[in-house]
N, C-alpha and C positions, 0 to 999 in steps of 0.2 A: 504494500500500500504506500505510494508514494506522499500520500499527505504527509503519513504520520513521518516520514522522513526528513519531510521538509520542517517537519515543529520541532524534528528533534533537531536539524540544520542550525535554526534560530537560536536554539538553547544553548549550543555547540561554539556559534559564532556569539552571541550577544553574552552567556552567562548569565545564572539564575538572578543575580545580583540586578541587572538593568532590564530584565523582563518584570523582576517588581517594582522598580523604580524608577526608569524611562519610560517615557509615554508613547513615544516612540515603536520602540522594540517592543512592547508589551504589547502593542496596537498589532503588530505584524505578528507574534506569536500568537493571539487570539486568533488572530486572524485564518491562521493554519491549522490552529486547535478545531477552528469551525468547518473547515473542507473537511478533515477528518471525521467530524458529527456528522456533517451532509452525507458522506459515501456510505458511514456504518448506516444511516438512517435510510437510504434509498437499500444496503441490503439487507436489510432487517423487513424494511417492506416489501422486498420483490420473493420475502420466504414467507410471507402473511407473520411475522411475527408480533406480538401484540405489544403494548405496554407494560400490561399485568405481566405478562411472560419474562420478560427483560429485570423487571422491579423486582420480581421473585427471583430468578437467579442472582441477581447482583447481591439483593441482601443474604440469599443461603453463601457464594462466594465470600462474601467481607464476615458473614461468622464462620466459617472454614477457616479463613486466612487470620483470624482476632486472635484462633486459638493456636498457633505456630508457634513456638518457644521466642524467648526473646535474642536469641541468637543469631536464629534467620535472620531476624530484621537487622540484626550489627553487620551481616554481611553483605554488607553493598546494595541494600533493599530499604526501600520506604522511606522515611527520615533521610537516611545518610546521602540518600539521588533526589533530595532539592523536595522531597513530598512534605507536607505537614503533618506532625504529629495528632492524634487524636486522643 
């Protein structure tokens, strides 16, 4: 999927650091974040898949992944690659 290549491009060239705090780069990394929605979203609907279907796997996912030792996440996962703590 080239979108998502291109957001990670951004992230690559700008750094986390001025995608929060340029307005700029931040504009242009949304930016790419949102062709990446548009493409999952055109195929999520060219497989009839629903709302509720995506809502219910994402949150069985994130309680799958809440319960993974805190290990995983020190290795190069979550937090430490620019994501927010929860």
């Amino acid at each position: 999927m080239a979108e998502l290549g291109e957001a990670i491009d951004v992230v690559k060239k700008k750094g986390p650091e001025k995608i929060t705090s340029d307005k700029e780069s931040r504009a242009e990394f949304v930016k790419e974040v949102v062709d990446c929605y548009m493409y999952l979203s055109d195929v999520l609907n060219c497989y009839d898949v629903s709302a509720k279907e995506v809502t219910t796997a994402y949150n069985e996912k994130l309680q799958f992944n809440l319960k993974k030792p805190r290990e995983y996440w020190k290795k190069g996962r979550g937090s430490e690659r620019g994501m927010a703590k929860k």
